[in-house]
C-alpha positions as MATLAB code, in Angstrom:
seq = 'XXXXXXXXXXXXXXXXXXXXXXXXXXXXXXXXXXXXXXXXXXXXXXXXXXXXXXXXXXXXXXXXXXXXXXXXXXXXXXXXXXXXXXXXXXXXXXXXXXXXXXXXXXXXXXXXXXXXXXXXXXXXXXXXXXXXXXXXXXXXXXXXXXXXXXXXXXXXXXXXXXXXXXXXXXXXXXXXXXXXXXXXXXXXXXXXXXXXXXXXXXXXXXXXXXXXXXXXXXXXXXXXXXXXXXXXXXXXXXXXXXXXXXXXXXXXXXXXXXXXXXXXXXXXXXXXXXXXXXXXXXXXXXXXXXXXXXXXXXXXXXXXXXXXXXXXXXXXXXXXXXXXXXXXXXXXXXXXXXXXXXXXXXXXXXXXXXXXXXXXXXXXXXXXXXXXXXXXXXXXXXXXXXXXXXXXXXXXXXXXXXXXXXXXXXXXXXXXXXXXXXXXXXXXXXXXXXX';
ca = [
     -41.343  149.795   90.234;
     -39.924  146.243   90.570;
     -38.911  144.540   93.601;
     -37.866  141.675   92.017;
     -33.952  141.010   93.396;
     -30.702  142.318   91.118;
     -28.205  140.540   89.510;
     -24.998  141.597   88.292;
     -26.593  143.043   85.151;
     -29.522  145.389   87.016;
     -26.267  146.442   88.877;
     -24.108  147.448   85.856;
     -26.253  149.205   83.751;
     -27.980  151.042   86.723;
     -24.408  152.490   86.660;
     -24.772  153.210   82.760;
     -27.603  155.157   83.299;
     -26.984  157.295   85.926;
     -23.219  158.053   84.024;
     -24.803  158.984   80.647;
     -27.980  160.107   81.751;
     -29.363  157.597   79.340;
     -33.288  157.925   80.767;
     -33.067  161.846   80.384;
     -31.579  160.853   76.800;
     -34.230  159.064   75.415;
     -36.773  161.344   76.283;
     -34.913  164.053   74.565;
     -34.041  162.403   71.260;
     -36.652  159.158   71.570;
     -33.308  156.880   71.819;
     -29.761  156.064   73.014;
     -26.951  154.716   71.256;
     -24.573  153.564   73.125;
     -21.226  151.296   72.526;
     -19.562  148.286   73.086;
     -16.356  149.923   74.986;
     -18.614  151.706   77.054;
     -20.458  148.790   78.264;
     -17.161  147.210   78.710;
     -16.533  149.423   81.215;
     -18.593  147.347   83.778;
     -19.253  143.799   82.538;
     -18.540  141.931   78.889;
     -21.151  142.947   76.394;
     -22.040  139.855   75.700;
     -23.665  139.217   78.992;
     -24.879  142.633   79.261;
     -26.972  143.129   75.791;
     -28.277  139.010   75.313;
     -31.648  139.435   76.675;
     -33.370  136.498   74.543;
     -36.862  137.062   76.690;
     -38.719  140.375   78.215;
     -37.874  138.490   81.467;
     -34.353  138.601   81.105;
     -34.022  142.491   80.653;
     -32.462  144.207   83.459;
     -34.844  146.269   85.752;
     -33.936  149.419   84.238;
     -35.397  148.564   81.627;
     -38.330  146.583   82.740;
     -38.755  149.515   84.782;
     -38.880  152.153   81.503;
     -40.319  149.818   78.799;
     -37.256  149.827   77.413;
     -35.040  147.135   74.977;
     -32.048  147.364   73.241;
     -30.975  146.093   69.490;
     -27.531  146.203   67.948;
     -26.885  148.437   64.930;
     -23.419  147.762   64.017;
     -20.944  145.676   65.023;
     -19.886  147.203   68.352;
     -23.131  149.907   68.615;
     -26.572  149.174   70.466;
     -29.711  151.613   70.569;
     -32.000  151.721   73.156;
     -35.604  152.844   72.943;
     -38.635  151.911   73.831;
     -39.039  149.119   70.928;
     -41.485  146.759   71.014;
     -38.721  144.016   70.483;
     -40.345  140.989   71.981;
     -43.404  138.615   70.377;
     -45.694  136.150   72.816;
     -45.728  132.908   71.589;
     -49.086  131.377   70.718;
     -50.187  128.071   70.170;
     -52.424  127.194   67.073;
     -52.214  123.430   67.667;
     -52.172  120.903   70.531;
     -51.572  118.033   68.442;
     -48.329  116.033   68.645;
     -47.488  113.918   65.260;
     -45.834  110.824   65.695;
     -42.696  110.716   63.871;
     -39.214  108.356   63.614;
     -35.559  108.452   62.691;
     -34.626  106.745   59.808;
     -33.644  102.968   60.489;
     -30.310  102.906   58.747;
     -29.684  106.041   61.750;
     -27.447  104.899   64.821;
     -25.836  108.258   65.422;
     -28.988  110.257   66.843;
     -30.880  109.068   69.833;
     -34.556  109.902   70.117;
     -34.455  109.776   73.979;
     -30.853  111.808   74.150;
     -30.697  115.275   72.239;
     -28.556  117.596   74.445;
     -28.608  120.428   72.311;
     -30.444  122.072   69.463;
     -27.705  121.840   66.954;
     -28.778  117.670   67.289;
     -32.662  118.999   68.045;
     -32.405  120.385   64.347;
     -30.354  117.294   63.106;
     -33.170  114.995   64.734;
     -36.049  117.171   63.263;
     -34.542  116.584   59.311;
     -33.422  113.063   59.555;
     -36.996  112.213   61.055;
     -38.684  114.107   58.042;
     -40.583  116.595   60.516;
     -38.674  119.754   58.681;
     -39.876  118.229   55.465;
     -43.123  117.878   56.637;
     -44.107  120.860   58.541;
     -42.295  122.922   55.198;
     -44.306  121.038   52.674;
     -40.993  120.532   51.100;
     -39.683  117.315   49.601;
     -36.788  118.133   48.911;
     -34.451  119.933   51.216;
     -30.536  121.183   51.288;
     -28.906  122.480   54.573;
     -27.119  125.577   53.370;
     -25.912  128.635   55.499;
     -25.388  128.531   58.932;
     -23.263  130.547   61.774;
     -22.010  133.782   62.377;
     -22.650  136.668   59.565;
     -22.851  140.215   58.863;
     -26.170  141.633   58.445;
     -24.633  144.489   55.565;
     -27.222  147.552   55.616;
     -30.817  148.036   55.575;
     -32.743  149.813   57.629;
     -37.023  149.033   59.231;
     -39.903  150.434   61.850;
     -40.508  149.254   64.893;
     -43.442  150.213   67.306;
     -42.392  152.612   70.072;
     -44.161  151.784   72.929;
     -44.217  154.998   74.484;
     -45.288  157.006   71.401;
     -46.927  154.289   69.911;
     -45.376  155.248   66.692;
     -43.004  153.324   63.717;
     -39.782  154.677   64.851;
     -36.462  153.935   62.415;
     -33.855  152.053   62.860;
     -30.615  151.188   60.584;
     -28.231  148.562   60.731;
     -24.997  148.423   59.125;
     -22.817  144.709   59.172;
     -24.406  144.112   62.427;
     -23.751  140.533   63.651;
     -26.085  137.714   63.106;
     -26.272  134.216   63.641;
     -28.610  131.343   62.375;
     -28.587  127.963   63.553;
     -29.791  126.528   60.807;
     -31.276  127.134   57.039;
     -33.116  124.542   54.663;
     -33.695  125.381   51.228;
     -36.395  123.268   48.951;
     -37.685  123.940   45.343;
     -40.137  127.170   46.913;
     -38.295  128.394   49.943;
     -35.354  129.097   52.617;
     -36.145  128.129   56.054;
     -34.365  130.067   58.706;
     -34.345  128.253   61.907;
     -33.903  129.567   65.421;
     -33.659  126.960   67.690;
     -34.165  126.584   71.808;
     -34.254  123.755   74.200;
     -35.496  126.503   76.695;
     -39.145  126.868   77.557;
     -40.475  130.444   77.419;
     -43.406  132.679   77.259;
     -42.208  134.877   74.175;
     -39.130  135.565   71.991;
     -37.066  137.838   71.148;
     -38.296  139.620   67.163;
     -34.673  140.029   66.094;
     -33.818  136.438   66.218;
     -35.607  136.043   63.434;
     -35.881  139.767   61.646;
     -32.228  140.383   61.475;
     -31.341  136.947   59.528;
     -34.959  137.259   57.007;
     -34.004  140.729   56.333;
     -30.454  139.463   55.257;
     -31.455  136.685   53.408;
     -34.552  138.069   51.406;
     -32.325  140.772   49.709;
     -29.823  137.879   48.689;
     -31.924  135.108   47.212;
     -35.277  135.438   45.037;
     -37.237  132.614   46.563;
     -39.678  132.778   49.638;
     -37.558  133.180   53.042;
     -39.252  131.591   56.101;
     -38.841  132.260   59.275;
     -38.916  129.278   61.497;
     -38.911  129.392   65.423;
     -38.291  125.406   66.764;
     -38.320  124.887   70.433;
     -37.151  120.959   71.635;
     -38.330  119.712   75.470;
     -38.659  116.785   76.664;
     -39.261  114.927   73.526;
     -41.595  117.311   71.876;
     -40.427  119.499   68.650;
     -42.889  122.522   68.166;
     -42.351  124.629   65.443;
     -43.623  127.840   64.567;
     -43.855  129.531   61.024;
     -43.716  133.100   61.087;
     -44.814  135.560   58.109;
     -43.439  139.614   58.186;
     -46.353  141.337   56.196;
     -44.567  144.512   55.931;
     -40.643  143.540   55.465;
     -39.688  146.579   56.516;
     -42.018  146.730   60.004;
     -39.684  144.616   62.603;
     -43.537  143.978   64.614;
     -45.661  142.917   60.827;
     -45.017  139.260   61.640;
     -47.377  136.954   62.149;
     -47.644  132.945   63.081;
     -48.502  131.267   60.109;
     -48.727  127.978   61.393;
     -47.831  125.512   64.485;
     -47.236  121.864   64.844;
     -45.300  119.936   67.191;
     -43.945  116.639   66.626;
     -42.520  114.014   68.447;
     -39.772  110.713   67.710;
     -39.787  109.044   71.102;
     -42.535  106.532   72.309;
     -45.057  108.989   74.011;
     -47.528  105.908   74.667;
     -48.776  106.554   78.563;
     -52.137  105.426   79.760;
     -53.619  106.153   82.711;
     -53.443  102.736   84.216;
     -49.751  103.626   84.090;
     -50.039  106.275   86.590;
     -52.557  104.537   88.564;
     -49.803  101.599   88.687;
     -46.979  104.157   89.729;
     -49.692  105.023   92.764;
     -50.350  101.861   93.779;
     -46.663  101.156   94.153;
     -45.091  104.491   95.203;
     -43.562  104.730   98.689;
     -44.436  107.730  100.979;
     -41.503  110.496  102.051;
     -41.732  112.594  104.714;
     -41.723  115.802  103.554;
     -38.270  117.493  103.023;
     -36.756  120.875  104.866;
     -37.265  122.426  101.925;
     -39.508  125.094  100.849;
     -42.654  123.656   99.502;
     -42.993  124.773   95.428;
     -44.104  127.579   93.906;
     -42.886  126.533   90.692;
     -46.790  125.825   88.853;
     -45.649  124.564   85.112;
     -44.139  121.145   85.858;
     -42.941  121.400   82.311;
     -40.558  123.882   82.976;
     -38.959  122.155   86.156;
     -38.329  119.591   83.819;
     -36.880  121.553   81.339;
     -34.718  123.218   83.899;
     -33.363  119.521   84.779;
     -32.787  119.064   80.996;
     -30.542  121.996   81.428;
     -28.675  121.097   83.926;
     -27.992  117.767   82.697;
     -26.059  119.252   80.200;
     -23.050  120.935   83.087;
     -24.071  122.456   86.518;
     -25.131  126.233   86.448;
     -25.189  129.120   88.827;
     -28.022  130.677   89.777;
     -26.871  133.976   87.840;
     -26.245  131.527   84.712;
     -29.717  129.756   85.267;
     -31.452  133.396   85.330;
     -29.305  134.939   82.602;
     -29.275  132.023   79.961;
     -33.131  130.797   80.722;
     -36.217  132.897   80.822;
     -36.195  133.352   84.460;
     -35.637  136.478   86.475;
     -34.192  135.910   90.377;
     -37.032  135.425   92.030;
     -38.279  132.321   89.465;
     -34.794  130.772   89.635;
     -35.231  130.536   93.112;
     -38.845  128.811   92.607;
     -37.816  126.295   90.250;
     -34.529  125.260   91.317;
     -36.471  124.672   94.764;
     -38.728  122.650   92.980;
     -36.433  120.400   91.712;
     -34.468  120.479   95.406;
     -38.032  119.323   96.805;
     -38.542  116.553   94.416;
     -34.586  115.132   94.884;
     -33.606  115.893   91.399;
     -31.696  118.679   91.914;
     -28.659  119.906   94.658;
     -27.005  123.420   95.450;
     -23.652  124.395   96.584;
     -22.569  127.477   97.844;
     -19.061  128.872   97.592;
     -18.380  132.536   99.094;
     -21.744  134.219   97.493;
     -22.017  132.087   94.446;
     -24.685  129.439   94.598;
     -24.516  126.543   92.084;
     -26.961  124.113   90.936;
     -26.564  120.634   89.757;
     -28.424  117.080   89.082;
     -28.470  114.736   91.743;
     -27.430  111.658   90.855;
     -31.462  110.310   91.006;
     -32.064  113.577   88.544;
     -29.077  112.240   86.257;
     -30.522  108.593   86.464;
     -33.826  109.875   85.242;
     -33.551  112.693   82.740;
     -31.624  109.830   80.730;
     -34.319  107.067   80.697;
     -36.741  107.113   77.606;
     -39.292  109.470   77.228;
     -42.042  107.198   78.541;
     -40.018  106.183   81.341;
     -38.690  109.253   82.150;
     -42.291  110.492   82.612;
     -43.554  107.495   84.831;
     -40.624  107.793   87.219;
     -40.849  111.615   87.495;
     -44.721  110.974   88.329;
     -42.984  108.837   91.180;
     -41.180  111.612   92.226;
     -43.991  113.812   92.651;
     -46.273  111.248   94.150;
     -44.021  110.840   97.116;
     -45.260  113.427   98.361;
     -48.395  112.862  100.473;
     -50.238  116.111   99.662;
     -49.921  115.025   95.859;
     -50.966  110.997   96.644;
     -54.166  112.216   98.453;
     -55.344  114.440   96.077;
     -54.140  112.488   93.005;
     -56.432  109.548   94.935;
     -59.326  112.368   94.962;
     -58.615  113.116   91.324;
     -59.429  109.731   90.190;
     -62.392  109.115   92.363;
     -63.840  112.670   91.148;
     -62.817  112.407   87.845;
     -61.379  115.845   87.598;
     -59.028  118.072   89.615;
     -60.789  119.200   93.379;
     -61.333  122.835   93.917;
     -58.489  124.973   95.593;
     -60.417  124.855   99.163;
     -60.470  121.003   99.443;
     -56.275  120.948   97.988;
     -55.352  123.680  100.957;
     -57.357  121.499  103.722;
     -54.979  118.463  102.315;
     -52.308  120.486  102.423;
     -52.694  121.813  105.688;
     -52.832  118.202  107.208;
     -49.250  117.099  105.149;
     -47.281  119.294  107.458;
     -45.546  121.469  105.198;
     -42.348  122.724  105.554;
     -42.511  126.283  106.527;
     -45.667  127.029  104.967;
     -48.209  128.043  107.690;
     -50.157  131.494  106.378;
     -53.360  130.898  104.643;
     -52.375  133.271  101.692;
     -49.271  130.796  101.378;
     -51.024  127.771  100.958;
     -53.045  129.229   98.749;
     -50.417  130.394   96.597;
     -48.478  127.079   96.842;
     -51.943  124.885   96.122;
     -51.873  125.881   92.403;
     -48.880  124.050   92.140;
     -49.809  121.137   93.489;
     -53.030  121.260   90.928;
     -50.351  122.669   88.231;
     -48.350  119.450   89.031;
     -51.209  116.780   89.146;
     -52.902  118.310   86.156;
     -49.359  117.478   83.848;
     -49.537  114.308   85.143;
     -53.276  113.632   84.235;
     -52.152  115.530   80.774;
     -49.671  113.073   79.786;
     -51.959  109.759   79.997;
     -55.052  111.994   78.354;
     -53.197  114.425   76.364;
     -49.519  114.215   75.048;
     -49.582  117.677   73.481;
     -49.360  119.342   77.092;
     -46.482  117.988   77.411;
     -44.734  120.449   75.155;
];
């Protein structure tokens, strides 16, 4: 069983459960339908059936193996689907490309959303080219019914094709290109995650191929910190929900991502040293992530229940990362009664709006700060590579840590510091980790 701690969803559908005996349900009759109004009962549907990432689902589930998928407009079934898909990465390569001239309306170095993500991503040709299309229409968009039509999807339990029919479900699709050969369908995040949720991108090709006779593609784009990377995905088997499979990956990039390592070495040479804050050292290893958590928040503040529910966090990694940004000055809590709020400090603010390159150099300045980091950045260079994790815990141990004093600890908390160092060493030598 999880320990992990519970939110407000865990809490309500615990409650669910135990009221319609939904566990003892599924084992009977391999599912559980269940509806809107009943959910209602506890907390708005919305919040309690949008579980974009395994991560997000509430323990309950986690617990059973269990996800949930909307069949009609007000009716969910729960199973044990196999409903989510890791991502994988083909390619590492980031292709340079730019916004047309004659463009003043889009900003390579602000895109707060992915409605504008997608925008950038056509105007800049990188649709056209990662499509092989020349030619290419925006067309439907929004909100939609899915009409009828029914599929297989693996039971994890059984490890059977169980069925499953929809009838005018809702679905939504941010976006759709069509060209002389094909309709893209285009899910868009600005959230970094490990894997994604099938249905995102079933529901809307299973919609769309019965409507039109040309080639539908499916078309997962996720925008961070100034790198597009889309993925093409391929459903073998229409009617299998778990047939698909990545066809191809690129990402792509319209901001100056020009960093050398003399760059960094500069930032060193200049940086001033902090003493260490009363704040719990990170555990927070994929730097990439605390920055896309600061994109986030640039946006409005968030809770720590909207940071966990909207991102693919659970508690436990809200707590990690919004720490990490805390340690590094970039981001602030509040609390009121028993809600705790995060926000940009007004150093995050000034940097998450500087250029990409910039942006990168001064958030290297941020992290450099930090003794522990400077000394074994310093041993980095002179080694040529990143020092084992013996030599980072002796550093650590002499930076005097706040709160950190078992050896397990720093043990833990040392692969974040070589997390950390190795972005930064990524970004002069490699762009692509970036992403």
């Amino acid at each position: 069983m999880s320990s992990k701690p519970k939110g407000k969803n865990d809490k309500a559908w615990e409650i669910l459960f135990s009221k319609y005996d939904i566990l003892n349900q599924i084992d009977m009759h391999d599912k559980f339908v269940i509806s809107a109004d009943k959910i209602r009962e506890y907390r708005e549907p919305r919040l309690m059936v949008k579980f974009d990432h395994n991560i997000n689902l509430p323990q309950i589930f986690s617990d059973n193996g269990l996800a949930i998928l909307p069949i009609t407009r007000g009716d969910y079934v729960i199973s044990n689907f196999e409903a989510y898909r890791t991502f994988e990465s083909l390619n590492t390569t980031v292709i340079q490309a730019n916004l047309p001239a004659l463009i003043q309306s889009l900003d390579s170095n602000n895109i707060p959303s992915e409605a504008i993500a997608i925008n950038c991503a056509f105007a800049s040709g990188i649709l056209s080219d990662f499509l092989s299309e020349d030619t290419l229409v925006a067309t439907v968009s929004g909100r939609m019914s899915s009409d009828k039509f029914d599929f297989n999807i693996q039971n994890n339990k059984s490890g059977q094709l169980a069925p499953v029919e929809v009838v005018n479900s809702q679905i939504e699709i941010d976006a759709a290109y069509e060209g002389i050969n094909s309709l893209a369908l285009l899910e868009a995040k600005r959230d970094i995650s490990e894997d994604f949720l099938v249905r995102q991108l079933y529901y809307p090709y299973r919609v769309w191929s019965s409507r039109i006779s040309k080639k539908v593609r499916p078309i997962f784009l996720v925008y961070s910190n100034g790198v597009f990377s889309l993925y093409e995905y391929e459903f073998k088997d229409p009617f299998v929900y778990n047939s698909l499979e990545l066809i191809q990956n690129k990402n792509y990039s319209i901001a100056d991502m020009n960093i050398s390592m003399s760059d960094l070495e500069l930032v060193l040479q200049n940086v001033v040293l902090q003493t260490e804050p009363e704040v719990p050292f990170p555990q927070a290893d994929r730097f990439k992530r605390v920055i896309n958590l600061c994109e986030l928040l640039l946006d409005k503040p968030l809770s720590r229940e909207e940071v966990t529910e909207e991102y693919a966090f659970d508690i436990r990694q809200t707590n990690y990362y919004t720490d990490a940004g805390r340690y590094l000055g970039l981001t602030e809590k509040s609390r009121e009664s028993y809600k705790v709020t995060y926000q940009l400090t007004n150093k995050g603010k000034q940097i998450m709006k500087l250029s990409y390159r910039n942006r990168q150099l001064e958030l290297s300045r941020c992290i450099l700060q930090h003794k522990v980091f400077h000394d074994i950045f310093i041993s980095c260079l002179q080694a040529g590579g990143m020092p084992d994790k013996n030599y980072i815990v002796k550093i650590m141990k002499e930076c005097n840590l706040y709160h950190v004093d078992k050896d397990s600890t720093f043990e833990r908390r040392a692969s974040t510091v070589s997390g950390w160092l190795n972005w930064m060493l990524g970004i002069a030598n490699d762009p692509a980790r970036l992403q």
